[in-house]
C-alpha positions as CSV (number, residue, x, y, z in Angstrom):
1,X,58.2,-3.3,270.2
2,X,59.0,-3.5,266.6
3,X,55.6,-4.3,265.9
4,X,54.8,-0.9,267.1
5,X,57.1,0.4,265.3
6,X,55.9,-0.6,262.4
7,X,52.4,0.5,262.9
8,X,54.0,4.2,263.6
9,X,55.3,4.2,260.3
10,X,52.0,2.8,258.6
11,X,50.5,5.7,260.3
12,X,52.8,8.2,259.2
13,X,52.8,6.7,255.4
14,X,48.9,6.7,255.9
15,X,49.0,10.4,256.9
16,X,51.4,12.1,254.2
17,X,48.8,10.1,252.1
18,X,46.2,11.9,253.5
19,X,47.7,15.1,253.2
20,X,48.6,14.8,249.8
21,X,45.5,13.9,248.6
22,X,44.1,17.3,250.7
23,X,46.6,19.2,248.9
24,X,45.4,17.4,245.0
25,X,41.8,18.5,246.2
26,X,42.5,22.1,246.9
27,X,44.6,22.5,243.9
28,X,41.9,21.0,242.2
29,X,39.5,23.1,243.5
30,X,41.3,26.4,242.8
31,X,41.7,25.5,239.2
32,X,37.6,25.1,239.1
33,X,37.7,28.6,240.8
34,X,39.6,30.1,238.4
35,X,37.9,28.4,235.5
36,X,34.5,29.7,237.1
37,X,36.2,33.5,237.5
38,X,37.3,33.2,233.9
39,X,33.5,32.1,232.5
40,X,31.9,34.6,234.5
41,X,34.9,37.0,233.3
42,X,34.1,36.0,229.5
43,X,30.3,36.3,229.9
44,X,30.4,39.9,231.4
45,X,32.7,41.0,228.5
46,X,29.9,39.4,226.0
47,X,27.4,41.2,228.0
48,X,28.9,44.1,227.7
49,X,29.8,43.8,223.4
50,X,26.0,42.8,222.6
């Protein structure tokens, strides 16, 4: 029984893992986004001085 136990909490420890390594991922990927929006932001106003 306890060894069950056990492996339900591995499980959950292995799963907030998982979710907060999802969560790094996304965050990460919205910061790219908003680095690409801002690029694309700066080119068009260079486009737009020449």
């Amino acid at each position: 029984m306890s060894g069950g136990k056990e492996l339900r909490t591995g499980s959950k420890d292995q799963d907030s893992t998982v979710k907060a390594g999802s969560i790094k991922v996304n965050t990460i990927l919205d910061n790219l986004g908003n680095a690409k929006a801002t690029i694309s932001g700066s080119q068009i106003k260079a486009a737009l001085y020449q």
